[in-house]
N, CA, C and O atoms as CSV, one atom per row, in Angstrom:
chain,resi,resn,atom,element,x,y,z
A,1,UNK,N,N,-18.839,14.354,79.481
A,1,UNK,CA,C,-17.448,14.617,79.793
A,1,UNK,C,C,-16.526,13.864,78.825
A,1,UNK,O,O,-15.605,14.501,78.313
A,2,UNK,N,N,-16.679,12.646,78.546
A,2,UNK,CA,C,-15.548,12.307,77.490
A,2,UNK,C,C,-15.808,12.377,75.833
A,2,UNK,O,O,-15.007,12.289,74.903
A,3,UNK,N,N,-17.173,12.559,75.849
A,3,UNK,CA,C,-16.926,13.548,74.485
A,3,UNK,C,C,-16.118,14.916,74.734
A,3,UNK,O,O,-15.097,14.880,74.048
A,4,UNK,N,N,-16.191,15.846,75.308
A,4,UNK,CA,C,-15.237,16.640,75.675
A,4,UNK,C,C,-13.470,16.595,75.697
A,4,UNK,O,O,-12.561,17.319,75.290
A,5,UNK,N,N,-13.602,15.259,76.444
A,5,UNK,CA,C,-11.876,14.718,76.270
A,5,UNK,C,C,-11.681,14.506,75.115
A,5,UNK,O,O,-10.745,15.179,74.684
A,6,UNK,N,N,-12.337,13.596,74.096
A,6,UNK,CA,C,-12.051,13.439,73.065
A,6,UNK,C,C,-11.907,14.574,71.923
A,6,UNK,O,O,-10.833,14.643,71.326
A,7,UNK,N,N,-13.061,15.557,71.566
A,7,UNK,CA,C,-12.588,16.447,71.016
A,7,UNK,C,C,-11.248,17.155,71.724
A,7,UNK,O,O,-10.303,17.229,70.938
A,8,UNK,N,N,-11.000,17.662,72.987
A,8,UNK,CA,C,-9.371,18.076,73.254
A,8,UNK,C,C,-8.731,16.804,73.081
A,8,UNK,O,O,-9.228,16.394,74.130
A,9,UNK,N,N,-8.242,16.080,72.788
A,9,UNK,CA,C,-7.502,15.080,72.703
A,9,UNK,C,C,-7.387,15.551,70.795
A,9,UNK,O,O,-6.298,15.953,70.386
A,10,UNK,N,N,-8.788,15.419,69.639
A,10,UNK,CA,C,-8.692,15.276,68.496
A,10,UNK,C,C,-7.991,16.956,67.880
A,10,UNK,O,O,-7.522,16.957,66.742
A,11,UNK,N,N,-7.972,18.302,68.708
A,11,UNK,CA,C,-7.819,19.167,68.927
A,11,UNK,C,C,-5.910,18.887,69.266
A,11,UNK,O,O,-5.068,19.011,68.376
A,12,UNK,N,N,-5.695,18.640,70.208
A,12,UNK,CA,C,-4.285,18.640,70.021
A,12,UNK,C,C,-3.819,18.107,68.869
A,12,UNK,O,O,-3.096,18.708,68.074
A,13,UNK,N,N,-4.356,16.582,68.711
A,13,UNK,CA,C,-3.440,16.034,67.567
A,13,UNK,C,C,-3.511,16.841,66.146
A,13,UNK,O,O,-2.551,16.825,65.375
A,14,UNK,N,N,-4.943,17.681,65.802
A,14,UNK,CA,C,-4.909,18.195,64.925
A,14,UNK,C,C,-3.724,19.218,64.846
A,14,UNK,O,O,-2.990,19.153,63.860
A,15,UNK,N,N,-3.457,20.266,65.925
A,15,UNK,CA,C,-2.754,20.789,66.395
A,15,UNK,C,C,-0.960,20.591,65.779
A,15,UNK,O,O,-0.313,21.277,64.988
A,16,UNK,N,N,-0.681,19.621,66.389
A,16,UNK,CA,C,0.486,18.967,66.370
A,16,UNK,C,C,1.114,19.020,64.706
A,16,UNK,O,O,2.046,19.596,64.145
A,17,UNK,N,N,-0.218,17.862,64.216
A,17,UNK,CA,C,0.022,18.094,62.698
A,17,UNK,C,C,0.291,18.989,61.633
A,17,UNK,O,O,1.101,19.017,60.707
A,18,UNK,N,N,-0.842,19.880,62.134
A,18,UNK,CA,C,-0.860,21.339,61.336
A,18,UNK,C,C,0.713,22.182,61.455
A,18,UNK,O,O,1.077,23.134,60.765
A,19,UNK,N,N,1.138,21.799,62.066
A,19,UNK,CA,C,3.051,22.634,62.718
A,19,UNK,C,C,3.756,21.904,62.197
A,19,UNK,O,O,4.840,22.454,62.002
A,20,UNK,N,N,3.721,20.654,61.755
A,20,UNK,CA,C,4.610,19.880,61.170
A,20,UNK,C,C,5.605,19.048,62.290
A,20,UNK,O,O,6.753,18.717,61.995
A,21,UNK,N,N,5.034,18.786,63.511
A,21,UNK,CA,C,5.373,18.741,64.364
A,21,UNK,C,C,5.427,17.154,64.694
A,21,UNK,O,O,5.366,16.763,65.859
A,22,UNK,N,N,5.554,16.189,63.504
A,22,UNK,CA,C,5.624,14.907,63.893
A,22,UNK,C,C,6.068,13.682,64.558
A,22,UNK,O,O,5.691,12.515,64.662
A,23,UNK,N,N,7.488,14.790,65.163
A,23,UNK,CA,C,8.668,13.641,65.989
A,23,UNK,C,C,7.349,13.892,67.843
A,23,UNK,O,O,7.111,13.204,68.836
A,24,UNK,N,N,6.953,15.108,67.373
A,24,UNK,CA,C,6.473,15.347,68.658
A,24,UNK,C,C,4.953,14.012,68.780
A,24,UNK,O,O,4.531,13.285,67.881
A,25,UNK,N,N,4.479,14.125,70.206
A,25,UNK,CA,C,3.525,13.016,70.520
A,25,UNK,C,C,3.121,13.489,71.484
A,25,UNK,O,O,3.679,14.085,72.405
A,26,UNK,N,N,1.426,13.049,71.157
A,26,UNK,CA,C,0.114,14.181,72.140
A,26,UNK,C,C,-0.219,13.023,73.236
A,26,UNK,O,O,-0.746,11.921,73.088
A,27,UNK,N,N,0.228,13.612,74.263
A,27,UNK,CA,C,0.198,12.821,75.657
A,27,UNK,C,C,-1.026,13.409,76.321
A,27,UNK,O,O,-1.506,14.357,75.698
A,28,UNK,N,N,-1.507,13.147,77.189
A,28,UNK,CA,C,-2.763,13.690,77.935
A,28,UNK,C,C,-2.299,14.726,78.688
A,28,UNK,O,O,-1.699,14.377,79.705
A,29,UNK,N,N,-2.430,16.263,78.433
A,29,UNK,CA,C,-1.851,16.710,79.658
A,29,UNK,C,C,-3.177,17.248,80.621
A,29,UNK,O,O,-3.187,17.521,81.822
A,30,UNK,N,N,-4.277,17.289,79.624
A,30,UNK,CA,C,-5.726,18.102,80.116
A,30,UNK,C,C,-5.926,17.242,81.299
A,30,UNK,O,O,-5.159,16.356,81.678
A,31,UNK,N,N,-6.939,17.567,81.789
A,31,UNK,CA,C,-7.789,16.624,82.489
A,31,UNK,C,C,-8.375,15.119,82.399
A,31,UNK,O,O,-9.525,14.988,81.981
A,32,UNK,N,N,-7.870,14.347,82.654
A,32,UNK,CA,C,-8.528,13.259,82.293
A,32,UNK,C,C,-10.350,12.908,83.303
A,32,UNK,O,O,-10.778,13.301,84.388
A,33,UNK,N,N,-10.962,11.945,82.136
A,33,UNK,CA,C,-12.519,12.107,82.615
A,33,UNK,C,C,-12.381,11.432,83.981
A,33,UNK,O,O,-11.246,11.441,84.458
A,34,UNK,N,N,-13.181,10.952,84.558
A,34,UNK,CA,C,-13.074,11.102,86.143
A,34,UNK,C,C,-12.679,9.136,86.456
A,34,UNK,O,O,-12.916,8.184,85.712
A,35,UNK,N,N,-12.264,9.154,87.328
A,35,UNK,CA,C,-11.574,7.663,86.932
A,35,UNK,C,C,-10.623,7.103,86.315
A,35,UNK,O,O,-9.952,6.161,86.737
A,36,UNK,N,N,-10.511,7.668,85.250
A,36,UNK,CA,C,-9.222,7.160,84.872
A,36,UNK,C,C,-7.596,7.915,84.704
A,36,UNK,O,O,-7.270,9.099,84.636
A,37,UNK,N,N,-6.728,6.545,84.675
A,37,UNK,CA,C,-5.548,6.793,84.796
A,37,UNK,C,C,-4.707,6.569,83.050
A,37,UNK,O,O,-4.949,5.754,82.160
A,38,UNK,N,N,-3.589,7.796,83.141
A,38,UNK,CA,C,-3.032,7.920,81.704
A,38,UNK,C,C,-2.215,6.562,81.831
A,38,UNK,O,O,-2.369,6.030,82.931
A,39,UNK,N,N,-1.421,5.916,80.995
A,39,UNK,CA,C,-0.280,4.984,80.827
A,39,UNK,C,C,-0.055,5.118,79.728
A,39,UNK,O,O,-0.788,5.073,78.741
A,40,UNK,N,N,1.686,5.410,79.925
A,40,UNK,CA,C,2.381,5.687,79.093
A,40,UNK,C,C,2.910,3.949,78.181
A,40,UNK,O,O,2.827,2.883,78.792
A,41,UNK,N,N,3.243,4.004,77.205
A,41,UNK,CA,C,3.602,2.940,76.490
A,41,UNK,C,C,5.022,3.286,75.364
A,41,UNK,O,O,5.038,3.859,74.275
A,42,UNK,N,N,6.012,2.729,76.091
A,42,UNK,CA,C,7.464,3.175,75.521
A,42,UNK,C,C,8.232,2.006,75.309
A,42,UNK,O,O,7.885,0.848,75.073
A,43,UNK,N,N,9.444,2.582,75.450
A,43,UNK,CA,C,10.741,1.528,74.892
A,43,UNK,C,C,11.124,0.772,76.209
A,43,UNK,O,O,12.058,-0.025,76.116
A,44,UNK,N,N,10.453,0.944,77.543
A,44,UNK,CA,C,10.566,0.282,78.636
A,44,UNK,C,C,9.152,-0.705,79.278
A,44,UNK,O,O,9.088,-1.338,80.332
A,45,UNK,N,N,8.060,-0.523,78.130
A,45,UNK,CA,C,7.066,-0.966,78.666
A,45,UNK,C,C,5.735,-0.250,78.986
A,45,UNK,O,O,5.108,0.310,78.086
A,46,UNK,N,N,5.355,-0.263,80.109
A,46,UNK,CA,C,4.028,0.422,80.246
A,46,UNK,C,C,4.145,1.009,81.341
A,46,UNK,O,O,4.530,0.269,82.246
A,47,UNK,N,N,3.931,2.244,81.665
A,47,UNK,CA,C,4.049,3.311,83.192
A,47,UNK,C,C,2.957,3.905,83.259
A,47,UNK,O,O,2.591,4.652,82.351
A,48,UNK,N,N,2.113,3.646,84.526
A,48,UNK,CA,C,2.714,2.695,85.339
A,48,UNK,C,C,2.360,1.359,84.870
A,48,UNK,O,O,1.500,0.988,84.071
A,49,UNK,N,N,3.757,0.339,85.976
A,49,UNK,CA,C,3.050,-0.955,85.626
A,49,UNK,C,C,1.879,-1.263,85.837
A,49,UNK,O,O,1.165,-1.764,84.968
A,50,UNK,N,N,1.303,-0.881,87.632
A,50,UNK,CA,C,0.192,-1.619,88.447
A,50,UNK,C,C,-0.347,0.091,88.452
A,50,UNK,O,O,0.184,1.201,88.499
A,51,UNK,N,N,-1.971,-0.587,88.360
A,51,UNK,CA,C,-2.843,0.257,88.468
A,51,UNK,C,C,-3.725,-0.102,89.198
A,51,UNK,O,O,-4.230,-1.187,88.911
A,52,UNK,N,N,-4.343,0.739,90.584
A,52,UNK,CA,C,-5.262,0.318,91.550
A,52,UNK,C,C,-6.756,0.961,91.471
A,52,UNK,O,O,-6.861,2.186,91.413
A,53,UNK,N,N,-7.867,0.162,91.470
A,53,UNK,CA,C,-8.882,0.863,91.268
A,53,UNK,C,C,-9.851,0.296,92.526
A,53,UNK,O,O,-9.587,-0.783,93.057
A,54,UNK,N,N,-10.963,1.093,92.944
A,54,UNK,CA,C,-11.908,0.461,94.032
A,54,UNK,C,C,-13.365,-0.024,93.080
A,54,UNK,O,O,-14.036,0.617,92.271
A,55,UNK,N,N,-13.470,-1.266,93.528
A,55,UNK,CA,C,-14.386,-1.811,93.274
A,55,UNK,C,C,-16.207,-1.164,93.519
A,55,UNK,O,O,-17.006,-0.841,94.398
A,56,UNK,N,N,-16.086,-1.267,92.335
A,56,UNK,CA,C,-17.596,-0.265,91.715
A,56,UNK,C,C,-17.596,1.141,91.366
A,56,UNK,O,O,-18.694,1.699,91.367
A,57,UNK,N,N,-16.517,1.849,91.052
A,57,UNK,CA,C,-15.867,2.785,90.765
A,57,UNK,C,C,-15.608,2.904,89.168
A,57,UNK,O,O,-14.859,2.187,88.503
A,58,UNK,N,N,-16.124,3.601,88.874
A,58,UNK,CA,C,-16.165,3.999,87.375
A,58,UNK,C,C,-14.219,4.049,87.100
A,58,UNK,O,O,-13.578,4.840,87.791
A,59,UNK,N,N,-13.513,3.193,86.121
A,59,UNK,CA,C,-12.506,3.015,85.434
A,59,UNK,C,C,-12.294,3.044,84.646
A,59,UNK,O,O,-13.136,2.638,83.845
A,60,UNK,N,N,-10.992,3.540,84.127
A,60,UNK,CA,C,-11.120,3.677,82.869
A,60,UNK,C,C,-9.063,3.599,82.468
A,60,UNK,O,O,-8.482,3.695,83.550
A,61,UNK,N,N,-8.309,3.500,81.598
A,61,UNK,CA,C,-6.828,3.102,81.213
A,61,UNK,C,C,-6.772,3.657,79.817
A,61,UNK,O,O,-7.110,3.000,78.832
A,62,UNK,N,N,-6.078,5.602,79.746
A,62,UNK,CA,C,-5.940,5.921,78.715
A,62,UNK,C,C,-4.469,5.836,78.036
A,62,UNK,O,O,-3.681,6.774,78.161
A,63,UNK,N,N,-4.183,4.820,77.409
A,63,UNK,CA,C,-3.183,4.265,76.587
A,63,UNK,C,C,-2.224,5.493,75.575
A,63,UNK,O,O,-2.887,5.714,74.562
A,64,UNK,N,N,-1.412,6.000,75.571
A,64,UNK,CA,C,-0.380,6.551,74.728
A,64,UNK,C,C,1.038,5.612,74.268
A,64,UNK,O,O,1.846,4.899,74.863
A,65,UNK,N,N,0.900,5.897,73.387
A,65,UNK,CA,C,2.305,4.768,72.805
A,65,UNK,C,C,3.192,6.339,72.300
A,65,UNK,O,O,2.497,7.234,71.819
A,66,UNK,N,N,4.756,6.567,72.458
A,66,UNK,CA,C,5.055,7.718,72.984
A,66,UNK,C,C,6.363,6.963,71.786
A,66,UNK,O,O,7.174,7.864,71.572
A,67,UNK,N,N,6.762,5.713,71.025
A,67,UNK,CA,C,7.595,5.916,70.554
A,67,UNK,C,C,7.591,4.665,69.826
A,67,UNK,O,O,6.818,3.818,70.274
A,68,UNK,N,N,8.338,4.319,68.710
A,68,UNK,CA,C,8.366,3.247,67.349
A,68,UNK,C,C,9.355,1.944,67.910
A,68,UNK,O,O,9.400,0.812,67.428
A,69,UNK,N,N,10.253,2.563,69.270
A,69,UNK,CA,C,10.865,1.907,69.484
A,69,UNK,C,C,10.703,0.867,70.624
A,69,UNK,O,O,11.480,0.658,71.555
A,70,UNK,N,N,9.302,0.147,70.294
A,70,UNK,CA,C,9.213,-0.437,71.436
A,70,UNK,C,C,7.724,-1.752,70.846
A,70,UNK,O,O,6.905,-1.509,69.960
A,71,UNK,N,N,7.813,-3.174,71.755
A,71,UNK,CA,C,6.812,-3.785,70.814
A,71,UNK,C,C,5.371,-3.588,71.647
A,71,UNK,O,O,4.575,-4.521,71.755
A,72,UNK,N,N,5.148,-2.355,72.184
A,72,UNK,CA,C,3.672,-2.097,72.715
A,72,UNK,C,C,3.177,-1.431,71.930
A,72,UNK,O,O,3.016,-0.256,72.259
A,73,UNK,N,N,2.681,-1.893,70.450
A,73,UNK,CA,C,2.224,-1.342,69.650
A,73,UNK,C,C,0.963,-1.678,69.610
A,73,UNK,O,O,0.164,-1.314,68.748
A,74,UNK,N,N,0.724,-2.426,70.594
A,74,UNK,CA,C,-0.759,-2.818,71.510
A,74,UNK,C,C,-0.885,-3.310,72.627
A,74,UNK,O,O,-0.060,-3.901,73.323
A,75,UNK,N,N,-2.230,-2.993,72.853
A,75,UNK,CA,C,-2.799,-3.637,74.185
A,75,UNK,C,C,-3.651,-4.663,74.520
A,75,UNK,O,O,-4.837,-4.620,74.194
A,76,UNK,N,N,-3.008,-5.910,75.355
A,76,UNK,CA,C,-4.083,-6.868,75.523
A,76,UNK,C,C,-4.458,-7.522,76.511
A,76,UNK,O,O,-3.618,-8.234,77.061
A,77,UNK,N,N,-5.768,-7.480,77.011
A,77,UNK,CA,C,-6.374,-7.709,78.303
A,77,UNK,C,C,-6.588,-9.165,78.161
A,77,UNK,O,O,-7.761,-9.475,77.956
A,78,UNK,N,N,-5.658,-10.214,78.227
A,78,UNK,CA,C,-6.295,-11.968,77.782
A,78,UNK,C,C,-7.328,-11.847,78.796
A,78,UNK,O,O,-8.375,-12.429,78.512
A,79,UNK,N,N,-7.283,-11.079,80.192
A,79,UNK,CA,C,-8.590,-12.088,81.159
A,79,UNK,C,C,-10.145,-11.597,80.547
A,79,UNK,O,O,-11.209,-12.213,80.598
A,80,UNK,N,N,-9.768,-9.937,79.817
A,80,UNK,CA,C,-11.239,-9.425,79.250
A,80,UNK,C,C,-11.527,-9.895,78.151
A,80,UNK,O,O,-12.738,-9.890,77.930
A,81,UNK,N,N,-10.666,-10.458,77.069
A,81,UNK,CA,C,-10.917,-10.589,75.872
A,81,UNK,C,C,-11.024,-9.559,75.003
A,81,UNK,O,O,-11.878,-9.289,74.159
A,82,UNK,N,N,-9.646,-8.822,75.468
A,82,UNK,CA,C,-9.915,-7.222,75.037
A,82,UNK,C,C,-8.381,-7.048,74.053
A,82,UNK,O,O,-7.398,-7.608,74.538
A,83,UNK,N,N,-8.223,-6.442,72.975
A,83,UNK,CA,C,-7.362,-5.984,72.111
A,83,UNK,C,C,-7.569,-4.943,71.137
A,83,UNK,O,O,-8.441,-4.704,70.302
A,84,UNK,N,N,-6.207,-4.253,71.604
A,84,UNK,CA,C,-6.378,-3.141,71.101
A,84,UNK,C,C,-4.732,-2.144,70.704
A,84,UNK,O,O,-3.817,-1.925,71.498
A,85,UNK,N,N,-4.830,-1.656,69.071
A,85,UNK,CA,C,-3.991,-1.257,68.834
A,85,UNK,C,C,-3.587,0.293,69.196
A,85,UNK,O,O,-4.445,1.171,69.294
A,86,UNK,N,N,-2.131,0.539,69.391
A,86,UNK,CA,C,-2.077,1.908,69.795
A,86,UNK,C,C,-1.263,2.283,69.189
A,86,UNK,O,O,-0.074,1.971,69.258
A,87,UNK,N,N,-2.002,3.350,68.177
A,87,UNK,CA,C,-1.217,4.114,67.435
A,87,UNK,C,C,-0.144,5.287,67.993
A,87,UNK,O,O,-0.599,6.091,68.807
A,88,UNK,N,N,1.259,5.414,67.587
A,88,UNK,CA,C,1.753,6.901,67.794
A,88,UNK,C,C,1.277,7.663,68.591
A,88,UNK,O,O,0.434,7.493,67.709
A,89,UNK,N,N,0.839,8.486,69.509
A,89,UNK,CA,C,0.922,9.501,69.879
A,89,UNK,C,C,-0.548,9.905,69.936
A,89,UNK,O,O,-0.938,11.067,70.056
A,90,UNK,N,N,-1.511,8.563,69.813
A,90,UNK,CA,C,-3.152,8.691,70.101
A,90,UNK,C,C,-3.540,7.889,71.126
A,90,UNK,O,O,-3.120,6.736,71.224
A,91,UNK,N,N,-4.525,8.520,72.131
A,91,UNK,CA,C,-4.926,8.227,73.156
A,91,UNK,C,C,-5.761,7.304,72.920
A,91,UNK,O,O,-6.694,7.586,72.168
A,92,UNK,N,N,-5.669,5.858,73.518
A,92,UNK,CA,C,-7.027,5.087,73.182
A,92,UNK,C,C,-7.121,4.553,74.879
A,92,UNK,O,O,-6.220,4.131,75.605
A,93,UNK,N,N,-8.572,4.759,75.157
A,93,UNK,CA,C,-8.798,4.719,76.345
A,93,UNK,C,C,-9.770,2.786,76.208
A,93,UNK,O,O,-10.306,2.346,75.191
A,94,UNK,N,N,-9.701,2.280,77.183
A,94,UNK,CA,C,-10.249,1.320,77.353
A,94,UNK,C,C,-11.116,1.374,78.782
A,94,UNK,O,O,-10.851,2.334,79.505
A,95,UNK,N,N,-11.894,0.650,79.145
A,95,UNK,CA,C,-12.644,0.741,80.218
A,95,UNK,C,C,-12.412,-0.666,80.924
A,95,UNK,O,O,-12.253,-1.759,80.380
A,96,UNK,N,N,-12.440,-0.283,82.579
A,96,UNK,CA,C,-12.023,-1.725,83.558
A,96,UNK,C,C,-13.008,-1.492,84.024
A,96,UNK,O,O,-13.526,-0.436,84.389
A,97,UNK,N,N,-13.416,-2.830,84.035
A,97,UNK,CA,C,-14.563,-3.286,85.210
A,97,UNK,C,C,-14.270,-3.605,86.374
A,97,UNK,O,O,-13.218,-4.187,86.636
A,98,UNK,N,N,-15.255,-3.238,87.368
A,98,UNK,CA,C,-15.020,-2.934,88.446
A,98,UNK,C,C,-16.023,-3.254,89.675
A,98,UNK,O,O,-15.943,-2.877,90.844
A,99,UNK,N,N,-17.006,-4.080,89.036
A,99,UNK,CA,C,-17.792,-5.098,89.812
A,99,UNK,C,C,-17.309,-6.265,90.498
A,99,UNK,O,O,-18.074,-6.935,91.192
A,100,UNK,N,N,-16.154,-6.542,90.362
A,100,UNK,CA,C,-15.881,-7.577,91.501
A,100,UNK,C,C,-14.152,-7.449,91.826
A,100,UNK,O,O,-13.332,-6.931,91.067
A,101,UNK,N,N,-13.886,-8.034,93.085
A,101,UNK,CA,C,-12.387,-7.574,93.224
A,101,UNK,C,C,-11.512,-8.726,92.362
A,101,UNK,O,O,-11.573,-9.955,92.333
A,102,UNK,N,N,-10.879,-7.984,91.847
A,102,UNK,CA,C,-9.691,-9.105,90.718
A,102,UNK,C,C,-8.226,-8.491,90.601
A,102,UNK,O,O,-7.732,-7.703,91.409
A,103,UNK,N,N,-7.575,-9.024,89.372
A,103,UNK,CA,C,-6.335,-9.009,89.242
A,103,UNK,C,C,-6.479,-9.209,87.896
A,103,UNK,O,O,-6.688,-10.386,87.600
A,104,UNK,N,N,-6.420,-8.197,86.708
A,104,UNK,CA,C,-6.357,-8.403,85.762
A,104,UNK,C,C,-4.802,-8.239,85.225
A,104,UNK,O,O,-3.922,-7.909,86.020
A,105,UNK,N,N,-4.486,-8.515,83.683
A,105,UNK,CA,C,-2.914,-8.042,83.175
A,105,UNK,C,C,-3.532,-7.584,81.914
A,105,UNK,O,O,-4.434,-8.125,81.275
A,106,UNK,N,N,-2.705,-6.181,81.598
A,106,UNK,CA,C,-2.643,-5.736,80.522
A,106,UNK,C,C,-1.078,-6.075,79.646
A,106,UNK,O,O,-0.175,-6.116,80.482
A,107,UNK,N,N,-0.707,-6.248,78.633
A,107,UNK,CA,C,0.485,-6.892,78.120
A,107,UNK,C,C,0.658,-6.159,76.940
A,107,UNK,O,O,-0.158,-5.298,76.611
A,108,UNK,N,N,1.771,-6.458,76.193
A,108,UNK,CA,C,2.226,-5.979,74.999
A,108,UNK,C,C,1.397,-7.272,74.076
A,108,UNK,O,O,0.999,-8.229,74.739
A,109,UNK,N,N,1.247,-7.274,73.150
A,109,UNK,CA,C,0.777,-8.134,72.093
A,109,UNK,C,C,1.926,-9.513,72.275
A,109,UNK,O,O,1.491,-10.647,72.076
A,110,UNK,N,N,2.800,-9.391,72.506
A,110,UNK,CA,C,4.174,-10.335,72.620
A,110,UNK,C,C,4.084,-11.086,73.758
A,110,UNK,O,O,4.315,-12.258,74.054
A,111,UNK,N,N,3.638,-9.982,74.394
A,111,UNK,CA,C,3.783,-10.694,76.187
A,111,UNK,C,C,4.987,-10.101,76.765
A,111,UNK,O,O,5.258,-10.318,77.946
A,112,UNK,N,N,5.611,-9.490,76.150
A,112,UNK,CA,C,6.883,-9.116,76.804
A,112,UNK,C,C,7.006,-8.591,77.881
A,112,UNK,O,O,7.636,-8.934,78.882
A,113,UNK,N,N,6.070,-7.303,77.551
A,113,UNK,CA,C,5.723,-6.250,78.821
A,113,UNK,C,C,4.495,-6.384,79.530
A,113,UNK,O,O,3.482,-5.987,78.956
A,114,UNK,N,N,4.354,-7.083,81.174
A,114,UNK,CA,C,2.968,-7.051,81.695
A,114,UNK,C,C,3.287,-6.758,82.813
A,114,UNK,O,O,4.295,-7.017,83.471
A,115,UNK,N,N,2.011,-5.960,83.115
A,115,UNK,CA,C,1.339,-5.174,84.220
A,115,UNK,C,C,0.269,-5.429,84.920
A,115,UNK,O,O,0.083,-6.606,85.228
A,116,UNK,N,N,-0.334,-4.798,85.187
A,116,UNK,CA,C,-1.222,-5.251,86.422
A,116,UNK,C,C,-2.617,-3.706,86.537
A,116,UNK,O,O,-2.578,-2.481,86.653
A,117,UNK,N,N,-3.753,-4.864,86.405
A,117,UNK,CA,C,-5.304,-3.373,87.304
A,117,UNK,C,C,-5.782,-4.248,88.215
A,117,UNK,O,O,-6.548,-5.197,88.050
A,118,UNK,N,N,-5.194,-3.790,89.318
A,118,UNK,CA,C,-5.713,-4.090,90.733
A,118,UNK,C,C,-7.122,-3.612,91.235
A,118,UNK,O,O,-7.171,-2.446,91.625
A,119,UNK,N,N,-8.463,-4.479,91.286
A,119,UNK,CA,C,-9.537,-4.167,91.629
A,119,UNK,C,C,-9.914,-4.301,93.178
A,119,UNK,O,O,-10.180,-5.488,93.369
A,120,UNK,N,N,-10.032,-3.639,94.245
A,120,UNK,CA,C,-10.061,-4.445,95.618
A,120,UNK,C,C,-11.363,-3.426,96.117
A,120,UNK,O,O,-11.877,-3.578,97.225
């Protein structure tokens, strides 16, 4: 299944390009693989902030950055030891664990903007 997402995901953006269509930005509208939730990444931060998942439940946080005007030009999990850049208008999915109940934060690289994956 998420080889599947990914080619439609590499399929739109090809898409997009080929039209000359660059102000535009490829958001998830398909199906996402089972578990996870889209978040948007803009000039207000990250939507949603809090994300709830059940413990032992396959997770997953597919990342879109939707505009230049904003400093979530990444993503960083300090409690996973996880970083990760997000380009324009490409989906980068990360995976939450979900073996024990927690409270993780996902943030802007700055710290400016933080949120919340609620494991219970």
């Amino acid at each position: 299944m998420m080889l599947r997402h990914k080619l439609l995901l590499l399929t739109a953006t090809a898409a997009l390009t080929a039209v000359g269509c660059k102000d535009k930005v490829a958001v998830v509208d398909g199906p996402l693989p089972p578990g996870a939730v889209q978040v948007i990444a803009d000039e207000n931060g990250f939507k949603p902030s809090s994300v709830t998942f059940k413990k032992g439940e396959t997770a997953s946080l597919v990342f879109t950055r939707t505009t230049d005007d904003t400093c979530a030009t990444e993503v960083v999990f300090p409690e996973l030891d996880v970083k990760k850049d997000l380009p324009k208008g490409k989906a980068v999915t990360i995976e939450v664990p979900t073996d024990k109940e927690q409270k993780l934060t996902f943030q802007c690289g700055m710290g400016m903007y933080k949120s919340s994956v609620v494991i219970n």
